[in-house]
PAFIMAR-505228 format. One record per residue (C-alpha): residue number from 0; residue in one letter; chain; x, y, z. Coordinates in pm, 1 decimal. Layout:
<sites>
SITE     n   res   chain          u          v          w
SITE   NUM     A       A          X          Y          Z
...
</sites>
This chain:
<sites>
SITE     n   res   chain          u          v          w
SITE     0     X       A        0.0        0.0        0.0
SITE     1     X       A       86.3      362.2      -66.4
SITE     2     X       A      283.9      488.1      256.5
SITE     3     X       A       45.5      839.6      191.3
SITE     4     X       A     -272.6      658.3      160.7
SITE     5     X       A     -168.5      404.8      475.8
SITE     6     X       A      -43.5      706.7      667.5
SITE     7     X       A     -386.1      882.6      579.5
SITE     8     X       A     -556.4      588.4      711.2
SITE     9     X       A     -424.3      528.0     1019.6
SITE    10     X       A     -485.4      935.3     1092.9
SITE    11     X       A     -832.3      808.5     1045.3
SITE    12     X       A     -827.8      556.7     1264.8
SITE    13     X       A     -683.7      771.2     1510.2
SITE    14     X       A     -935.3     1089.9     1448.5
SITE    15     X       A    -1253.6      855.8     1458.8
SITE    16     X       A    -1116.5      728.1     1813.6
SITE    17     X       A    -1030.3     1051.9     1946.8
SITE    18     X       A    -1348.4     1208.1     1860.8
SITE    19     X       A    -1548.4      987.3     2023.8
SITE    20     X       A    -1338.4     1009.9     2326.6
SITE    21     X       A    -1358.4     1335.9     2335.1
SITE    22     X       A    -1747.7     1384.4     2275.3
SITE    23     X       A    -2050.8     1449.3     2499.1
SITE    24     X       A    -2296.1     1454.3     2191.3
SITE    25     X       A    -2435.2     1118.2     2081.4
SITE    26     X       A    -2376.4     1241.4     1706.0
SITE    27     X       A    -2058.4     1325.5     1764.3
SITE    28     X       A    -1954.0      949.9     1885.5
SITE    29     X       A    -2186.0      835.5     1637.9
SITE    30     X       A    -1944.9     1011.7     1336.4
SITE    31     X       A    -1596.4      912.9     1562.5
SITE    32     X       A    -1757.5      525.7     1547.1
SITE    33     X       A    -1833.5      566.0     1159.1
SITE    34     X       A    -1487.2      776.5     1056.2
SITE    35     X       A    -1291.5      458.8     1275.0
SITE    36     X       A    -1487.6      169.9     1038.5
SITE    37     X       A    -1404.2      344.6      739.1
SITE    38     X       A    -1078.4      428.0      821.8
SITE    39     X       A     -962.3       63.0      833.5
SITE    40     X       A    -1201.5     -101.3      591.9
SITE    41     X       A     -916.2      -68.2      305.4
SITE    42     X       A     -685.6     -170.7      549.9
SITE    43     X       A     -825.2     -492.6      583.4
SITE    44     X       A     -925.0     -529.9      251.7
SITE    45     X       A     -561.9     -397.3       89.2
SITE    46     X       A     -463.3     -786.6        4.2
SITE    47     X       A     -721.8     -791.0     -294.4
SITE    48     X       A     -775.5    -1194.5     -152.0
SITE    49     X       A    -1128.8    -1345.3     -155.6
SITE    50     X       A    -1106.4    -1396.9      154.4
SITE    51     X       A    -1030.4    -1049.5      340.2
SITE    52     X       A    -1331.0     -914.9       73.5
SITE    53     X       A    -1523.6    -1139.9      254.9
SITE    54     X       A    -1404.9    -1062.9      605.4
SITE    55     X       A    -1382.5     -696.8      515.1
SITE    56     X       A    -1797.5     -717.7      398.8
SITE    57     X       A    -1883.1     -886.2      697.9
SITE    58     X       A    -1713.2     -627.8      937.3
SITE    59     X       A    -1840.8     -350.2      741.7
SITE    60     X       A    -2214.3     -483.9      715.8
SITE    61     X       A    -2190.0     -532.1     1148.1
SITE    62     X       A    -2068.7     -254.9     1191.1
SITE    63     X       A    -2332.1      -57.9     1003.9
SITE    64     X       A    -2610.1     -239.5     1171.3
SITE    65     X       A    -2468.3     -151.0     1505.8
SITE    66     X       A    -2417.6      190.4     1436.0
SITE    67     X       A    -2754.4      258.3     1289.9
SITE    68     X       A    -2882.6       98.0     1609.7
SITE    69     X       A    -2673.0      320.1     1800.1
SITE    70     X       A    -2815.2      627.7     1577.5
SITE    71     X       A    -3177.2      526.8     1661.2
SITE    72     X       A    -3106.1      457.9     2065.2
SITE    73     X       A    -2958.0      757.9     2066.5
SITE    74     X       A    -3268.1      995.1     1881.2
SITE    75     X       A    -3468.3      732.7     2095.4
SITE    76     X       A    -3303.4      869.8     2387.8
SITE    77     X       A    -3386.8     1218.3     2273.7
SITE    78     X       A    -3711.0     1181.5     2180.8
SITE    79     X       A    -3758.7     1034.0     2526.6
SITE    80     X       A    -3567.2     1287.2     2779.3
SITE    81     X       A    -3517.7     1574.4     2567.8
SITE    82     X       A    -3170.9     1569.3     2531.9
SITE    83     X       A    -2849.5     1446.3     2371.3
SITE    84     X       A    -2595.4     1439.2     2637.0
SITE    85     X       A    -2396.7     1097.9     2693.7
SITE    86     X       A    -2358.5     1146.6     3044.8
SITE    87     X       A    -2743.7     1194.8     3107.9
SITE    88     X       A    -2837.6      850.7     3019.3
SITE    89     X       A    -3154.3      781.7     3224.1
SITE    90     X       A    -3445.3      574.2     3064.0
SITE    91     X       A    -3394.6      226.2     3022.3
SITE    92     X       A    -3495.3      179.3     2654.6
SITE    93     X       A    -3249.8      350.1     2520.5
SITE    94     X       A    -2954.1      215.1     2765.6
SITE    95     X       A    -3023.5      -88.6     2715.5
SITE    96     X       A    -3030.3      -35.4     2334.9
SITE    97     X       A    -2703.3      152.6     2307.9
SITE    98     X       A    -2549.9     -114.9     2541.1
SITE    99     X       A    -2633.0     -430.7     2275.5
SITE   100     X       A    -2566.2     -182.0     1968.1
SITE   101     X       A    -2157.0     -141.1     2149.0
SITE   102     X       A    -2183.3     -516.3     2229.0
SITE   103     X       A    -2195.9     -614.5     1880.3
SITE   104     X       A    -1938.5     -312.7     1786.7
SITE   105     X       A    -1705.7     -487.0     1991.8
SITE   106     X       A    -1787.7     -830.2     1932.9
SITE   107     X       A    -1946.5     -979.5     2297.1
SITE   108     X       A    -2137.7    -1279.4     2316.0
SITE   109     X       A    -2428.8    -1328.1     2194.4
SITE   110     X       A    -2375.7    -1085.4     1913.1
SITE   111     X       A    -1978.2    -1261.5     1853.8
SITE   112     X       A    -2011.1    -1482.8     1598.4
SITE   113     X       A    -1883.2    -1214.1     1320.0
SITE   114     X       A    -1584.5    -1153.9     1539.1
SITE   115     X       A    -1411.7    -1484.7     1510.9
SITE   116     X       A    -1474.5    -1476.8     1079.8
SITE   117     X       A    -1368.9    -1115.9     1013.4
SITE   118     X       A    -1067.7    -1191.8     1205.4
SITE   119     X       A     -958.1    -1486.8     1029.2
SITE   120     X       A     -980.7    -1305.2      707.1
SITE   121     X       A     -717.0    -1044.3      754.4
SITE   122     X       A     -311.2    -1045.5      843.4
SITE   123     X       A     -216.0    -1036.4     1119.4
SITE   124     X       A      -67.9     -647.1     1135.4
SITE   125     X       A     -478.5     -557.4     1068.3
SITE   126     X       A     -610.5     -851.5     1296.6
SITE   127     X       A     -407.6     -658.8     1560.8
SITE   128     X       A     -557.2     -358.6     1528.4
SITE   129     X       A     -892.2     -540.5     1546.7
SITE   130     X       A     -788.3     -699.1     1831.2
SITE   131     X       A     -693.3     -413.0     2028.3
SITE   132     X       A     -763.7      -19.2     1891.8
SITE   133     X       A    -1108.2      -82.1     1745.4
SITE   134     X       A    -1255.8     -231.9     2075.2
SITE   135     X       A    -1139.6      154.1     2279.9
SITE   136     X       A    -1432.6      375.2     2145.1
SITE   137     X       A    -1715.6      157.0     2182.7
SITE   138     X       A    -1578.6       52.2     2546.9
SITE   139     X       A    -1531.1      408.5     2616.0
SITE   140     X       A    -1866.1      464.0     2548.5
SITE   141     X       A    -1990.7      160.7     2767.6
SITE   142     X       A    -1794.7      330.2     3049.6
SITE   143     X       A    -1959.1      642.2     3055.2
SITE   144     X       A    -2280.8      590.5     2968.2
SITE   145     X       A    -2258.7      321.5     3320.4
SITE   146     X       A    -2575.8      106.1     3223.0
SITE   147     X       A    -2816.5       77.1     3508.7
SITE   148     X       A    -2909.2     -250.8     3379.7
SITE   149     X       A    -2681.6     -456.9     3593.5
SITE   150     X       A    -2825.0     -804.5     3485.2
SITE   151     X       A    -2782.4     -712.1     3145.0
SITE   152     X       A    -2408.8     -667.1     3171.9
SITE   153     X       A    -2359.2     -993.6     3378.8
SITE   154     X       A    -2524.8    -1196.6     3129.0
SITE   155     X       A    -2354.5    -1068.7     2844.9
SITE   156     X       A    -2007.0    -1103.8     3049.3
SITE   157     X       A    -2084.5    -1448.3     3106.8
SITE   158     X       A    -2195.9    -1591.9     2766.7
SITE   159     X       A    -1873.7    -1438.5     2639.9
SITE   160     X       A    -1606.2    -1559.4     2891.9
SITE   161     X       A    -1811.0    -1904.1     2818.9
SITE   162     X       A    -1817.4    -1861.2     2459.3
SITE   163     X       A    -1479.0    -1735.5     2478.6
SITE   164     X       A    -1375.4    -2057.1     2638.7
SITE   165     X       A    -1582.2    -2261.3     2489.5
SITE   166     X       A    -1535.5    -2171.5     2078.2
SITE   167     X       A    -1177.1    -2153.2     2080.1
SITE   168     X       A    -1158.9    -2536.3     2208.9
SITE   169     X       A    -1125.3    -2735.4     1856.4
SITE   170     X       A     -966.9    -2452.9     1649.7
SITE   171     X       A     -668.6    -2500.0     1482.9
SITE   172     X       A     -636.0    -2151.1     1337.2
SITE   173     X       A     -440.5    -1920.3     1554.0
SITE   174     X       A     -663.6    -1593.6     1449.0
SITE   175     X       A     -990.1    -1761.5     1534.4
SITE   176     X       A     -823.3    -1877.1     1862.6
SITE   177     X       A     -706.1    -1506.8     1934.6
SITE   178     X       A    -1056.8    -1392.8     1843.0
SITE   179     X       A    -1210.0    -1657.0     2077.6
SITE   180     X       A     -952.5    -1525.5     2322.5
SITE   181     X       A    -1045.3    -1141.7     2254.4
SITE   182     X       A    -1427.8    -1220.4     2329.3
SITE   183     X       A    -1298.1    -1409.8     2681.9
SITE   184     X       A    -1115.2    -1108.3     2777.0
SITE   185     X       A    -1418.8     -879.7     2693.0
SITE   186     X       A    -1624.1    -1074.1     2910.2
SITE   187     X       A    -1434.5     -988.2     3203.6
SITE   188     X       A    -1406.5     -648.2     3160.3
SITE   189     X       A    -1768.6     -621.8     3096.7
SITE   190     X       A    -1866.3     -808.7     3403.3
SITE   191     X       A    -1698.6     -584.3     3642.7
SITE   192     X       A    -1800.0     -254.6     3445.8
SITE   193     X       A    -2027.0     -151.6     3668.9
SITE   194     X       A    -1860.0     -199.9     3990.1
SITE   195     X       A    -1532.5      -88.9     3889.6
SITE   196     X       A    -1450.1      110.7     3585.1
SITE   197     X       A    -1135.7      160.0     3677.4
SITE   198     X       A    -1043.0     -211.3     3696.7
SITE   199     X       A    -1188.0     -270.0     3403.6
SITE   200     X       A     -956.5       -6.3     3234.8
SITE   201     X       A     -711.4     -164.0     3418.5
SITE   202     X       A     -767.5     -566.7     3255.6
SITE   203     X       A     -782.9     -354.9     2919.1
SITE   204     X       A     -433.7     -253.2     2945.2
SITE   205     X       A     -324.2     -583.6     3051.4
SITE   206     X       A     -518.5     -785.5     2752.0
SITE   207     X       A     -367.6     -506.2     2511.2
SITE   208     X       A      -59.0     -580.2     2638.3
SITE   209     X       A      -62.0     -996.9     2654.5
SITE   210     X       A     -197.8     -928.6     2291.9
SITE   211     X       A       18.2     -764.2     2103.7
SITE   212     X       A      333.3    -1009.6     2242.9
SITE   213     X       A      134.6    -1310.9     2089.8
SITE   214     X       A       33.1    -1097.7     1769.5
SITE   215     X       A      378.4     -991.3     1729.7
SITE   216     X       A      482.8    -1375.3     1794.9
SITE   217     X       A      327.0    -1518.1     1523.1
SITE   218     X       A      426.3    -1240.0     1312.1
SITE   219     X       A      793.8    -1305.1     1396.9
SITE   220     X       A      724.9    -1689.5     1327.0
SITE   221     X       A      483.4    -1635.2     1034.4
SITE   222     X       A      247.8    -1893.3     1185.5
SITE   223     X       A     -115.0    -1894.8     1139.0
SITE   224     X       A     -209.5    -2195.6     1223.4
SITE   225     X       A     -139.6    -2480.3     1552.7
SITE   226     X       A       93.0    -2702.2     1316.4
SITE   227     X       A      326.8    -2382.8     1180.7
SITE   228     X       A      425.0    -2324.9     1504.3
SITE   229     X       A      584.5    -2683.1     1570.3
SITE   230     X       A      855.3    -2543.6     1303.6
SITE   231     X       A      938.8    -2241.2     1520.5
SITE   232     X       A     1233.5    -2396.8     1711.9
SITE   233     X       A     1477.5    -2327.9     1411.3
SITE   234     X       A     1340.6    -2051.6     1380.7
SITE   235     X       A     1363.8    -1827.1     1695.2
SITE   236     X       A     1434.4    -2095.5     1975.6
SITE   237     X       A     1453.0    -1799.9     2215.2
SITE   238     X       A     1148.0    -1646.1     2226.9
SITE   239     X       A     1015.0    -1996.7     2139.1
SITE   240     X       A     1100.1    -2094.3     2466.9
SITE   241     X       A      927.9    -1755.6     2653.1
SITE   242     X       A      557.1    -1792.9     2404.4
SITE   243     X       A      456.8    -2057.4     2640.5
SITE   244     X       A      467.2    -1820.3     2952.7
SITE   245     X       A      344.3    -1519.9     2678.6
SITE   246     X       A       21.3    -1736.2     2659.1
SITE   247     X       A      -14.9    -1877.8     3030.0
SITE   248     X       A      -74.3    -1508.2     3096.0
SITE   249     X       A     -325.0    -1442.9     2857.8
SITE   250     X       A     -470.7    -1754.3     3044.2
SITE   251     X       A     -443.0    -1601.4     3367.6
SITE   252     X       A     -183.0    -1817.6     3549.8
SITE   253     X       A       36.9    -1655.1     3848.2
SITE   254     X       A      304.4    -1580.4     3852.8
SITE   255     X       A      272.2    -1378.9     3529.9
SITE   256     X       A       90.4    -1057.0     3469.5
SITE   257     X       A     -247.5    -1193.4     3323.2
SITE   258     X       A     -368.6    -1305.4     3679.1
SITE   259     X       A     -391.7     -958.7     3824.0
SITE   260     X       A     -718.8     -822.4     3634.6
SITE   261     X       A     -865.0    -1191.8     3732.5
SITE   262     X       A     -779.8    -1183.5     4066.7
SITE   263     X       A     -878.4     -865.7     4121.2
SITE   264     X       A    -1202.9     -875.8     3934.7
SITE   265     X       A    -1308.8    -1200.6     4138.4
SITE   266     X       A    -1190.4    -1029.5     4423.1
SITE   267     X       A    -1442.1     -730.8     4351.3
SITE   268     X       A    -1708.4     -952.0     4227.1
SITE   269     X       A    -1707.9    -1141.9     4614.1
SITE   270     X       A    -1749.7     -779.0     4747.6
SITE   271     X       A    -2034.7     -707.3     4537.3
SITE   272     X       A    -2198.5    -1093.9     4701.0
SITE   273     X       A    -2155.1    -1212.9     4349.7
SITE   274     X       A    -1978.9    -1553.6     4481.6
SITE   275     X       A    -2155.4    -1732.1     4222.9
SITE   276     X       A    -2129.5    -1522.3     3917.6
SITE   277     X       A    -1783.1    -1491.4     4034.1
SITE   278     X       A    -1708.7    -1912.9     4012.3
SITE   279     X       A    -1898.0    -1965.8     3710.5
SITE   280     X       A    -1626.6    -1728.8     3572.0
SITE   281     X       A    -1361.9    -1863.5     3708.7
SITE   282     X       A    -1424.1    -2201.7     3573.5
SITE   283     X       A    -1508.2    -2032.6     3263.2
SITE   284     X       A    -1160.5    -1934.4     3214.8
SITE   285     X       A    -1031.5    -2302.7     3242.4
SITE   286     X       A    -1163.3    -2364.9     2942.1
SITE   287     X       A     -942.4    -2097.5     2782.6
SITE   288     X       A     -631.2    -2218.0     2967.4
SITE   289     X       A     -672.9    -2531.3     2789.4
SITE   290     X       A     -628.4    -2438.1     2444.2
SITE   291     X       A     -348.0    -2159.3     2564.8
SITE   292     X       A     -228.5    -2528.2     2693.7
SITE   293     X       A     -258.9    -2701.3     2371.2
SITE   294     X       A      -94.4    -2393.1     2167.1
SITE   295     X       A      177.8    -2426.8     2416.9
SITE   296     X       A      221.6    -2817.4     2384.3
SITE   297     X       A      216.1    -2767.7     1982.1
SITE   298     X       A      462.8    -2470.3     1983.8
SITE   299     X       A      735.0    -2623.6     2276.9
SITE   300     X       A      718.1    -3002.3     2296.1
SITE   301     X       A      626.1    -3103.5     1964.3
SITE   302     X       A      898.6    -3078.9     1667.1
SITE   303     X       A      834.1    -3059.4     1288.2
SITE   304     X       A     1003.7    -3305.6     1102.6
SITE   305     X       A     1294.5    -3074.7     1010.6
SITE   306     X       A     1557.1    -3096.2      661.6
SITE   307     X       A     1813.8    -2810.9      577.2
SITE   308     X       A     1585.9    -2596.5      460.1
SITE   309     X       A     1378.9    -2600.0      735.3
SITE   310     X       A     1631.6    -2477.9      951.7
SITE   311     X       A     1780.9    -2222.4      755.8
SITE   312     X       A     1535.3    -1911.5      876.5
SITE   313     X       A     1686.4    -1834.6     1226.6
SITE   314     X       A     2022.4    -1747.0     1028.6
SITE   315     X       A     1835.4    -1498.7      844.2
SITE   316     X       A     1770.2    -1131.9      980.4
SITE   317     X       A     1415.0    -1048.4     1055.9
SITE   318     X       A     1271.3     -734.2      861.0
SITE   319     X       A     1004.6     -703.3     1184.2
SITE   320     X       A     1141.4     -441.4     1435.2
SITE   321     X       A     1189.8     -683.8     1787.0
SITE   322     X       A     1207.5     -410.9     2022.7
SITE   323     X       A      841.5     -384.3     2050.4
SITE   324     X       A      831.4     -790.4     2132.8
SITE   325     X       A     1106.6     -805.3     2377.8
SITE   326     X       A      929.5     -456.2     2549.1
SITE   327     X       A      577.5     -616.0     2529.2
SITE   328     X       A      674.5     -972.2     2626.6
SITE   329     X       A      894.0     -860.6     2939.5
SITE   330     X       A      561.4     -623.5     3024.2
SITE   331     X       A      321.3     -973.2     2971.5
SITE   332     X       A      540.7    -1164.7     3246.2
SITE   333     X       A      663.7     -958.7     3489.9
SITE   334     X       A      398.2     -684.5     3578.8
SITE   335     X       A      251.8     -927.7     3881.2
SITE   336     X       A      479.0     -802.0     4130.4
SITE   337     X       A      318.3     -397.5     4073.3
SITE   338     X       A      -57.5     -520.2     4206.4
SITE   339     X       A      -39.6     -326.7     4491.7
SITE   340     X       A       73.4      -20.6     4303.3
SITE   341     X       A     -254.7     -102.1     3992.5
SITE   342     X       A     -499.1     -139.2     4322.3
SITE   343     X       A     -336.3      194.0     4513.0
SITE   344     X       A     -429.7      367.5     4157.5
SITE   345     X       A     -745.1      211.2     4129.2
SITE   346     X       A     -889.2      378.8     4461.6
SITE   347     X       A     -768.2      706.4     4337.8
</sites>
């Protein structure tokens, strides 16, 4: 792509994201939502492959339903109160409305099922961006906007830590597994929206963070599916040897930086006398430690059956810049230890 026409772009992206964080008016987020789709619709569709046409229609055909739901729960919302204001969400029509509209923006459960196809379509540089930029403005919106409809939030929390679990199980393509791990993550966050923006700003971070090491990963290795990565020994046996502990955290094991956010968010969620809601997600996320497991298993302790050429690529320079990994990996493992420092910011 034209380095003008990808730098225009990715101004877009950045406009439609900033306008919408910086806006009060429901038209105004409204535009920011509609300037970010369009903004990376040629992105995803600069290949010219069947396939990202496909994913690229798909994205752009859910995205327009969501924000012409958004449009109409917003005049809703006027016609109702008399006013425009984010902040001054009150009746429960609209809310609730607004909140399934950003649901399916961002791709929660039950409205996920475009999330895991769209995703697959595209390389991985765009799949990142998916992955992590697209999902601030509508989430942005969720948190101020609060939704008085607690139940609402739980249940959509739930289905998508479950169907975050739950879908990625028999995949064997690594996108659809990081989408499947994308709607997981968005479950959490969602379930403790109302009792704690903060922490849910908080997991954000974290899941950005865990993301773009595994993104950047595979981009290293050039793997998009489970039995590419059983070549990347001869490849990069160093950071090989630290993906396993890269993907543990997006699991949520300790010692590594992916169990703060769960900790504290079951933590919070005992507080609030959730004890239940709070174990059926914690068993939820089991069933995405076991295919972080099995991507683990495929990438360290199984071993391609390997000739000359095979091993030739880890003499070879890589073109991608590996500061950003090392930064972002050392940031996915090591962060545990600053908890008390996240939660001392949290009560600010």
């Amino acid at each position: 792509m034209n380095p003008y026409i990808l730098t225009t772009l990715l101004f877009g992206l950045g406009l439609g994201t900033t306008i919408t964080f910086a806006s009060s008016h429901w038209l105004l987020a409204w535009m920011g939502l509609e300037i970010n789709t369009l903004a990376i619709i040629p992105l995803m569709a600069q290949h010219h492959h069947p396939r990202a046409v496909e994913a690229t229609t798909k994205y752009f055909l859910t995205q327009a339903t969501a924000a012409a739901m958004l449009l109409f729960a917003s005049t809703t919302n006027a016609w109702l109160t008399g006013q425009w204001d984010i902040l001054q969400m009150c009746h429960p029509l609209p809310t609730t409305m607004i909140t399934l509209a950003l649901a399916l923006k961002i791709g929660l459960a039950p409205t996920h099922s475009w999330l895991p196809e769209v995703l697959q379509g595209l390389d991985l540089t765009t799949g990142l961006i998916l992955s992590t930029w697209q999902k601030l403005a509508p989430l942005t919106l969720l948190l101020q906007i609060q939704p008085a409809n607690s139940t609402l939030l739980i249940i959509l929390g739930l289905m998508s830590t479950l169907v975050g679990g739950w879908g990625g199980l028999n995949q064997t393509q690594l996108r659809k597994i990081l989408a499947y791990s994308s709607i997981a993550h968005l479950g959490w966050m969602i379930l403790i929206l109302q009792f704690s923006p903060s922490l849910t700003l908080l997991t954000l971070l974290t899941y950005f963070l865990m993301t773009l090491s595994t993104f950047l990963v595979f981009k290293l290795n050039k793997s998009t599916s489970i039995n590419q990565l059983a070549s990347s020994w001869a490849k990069a046996p160093a950071i090989t040897s630290l993906t396993p502990l890269i993907l543990l955290s997006l699991g949520g094991l300790p010692p590594l930086t992916g169990f703060m956010p769960k900790w504290l968010i079951l933590q919070e969620l005992t507080k609030q006398d959730l004890a239940i809601t709070a174990t059926f997600a914690a068993l939820t996320a089991l069933l995405s430690l076991y295919f972080y497991l099995r991507l683990s298993y495929a990438m360290t302790l199984t071993m391609s059956p390997n000739n000359l050429v095979g091993i030739t690529p880890w003499r070879l320079l890589t073109p991608q810049l590996t500061m950003p990994l090392a930064a972002f990996t050392t940031s996915t493992l090591l962060l545990l230890p600053l908890t008390p420092a996240a939660k001392a910011l949290l009560t600010l």
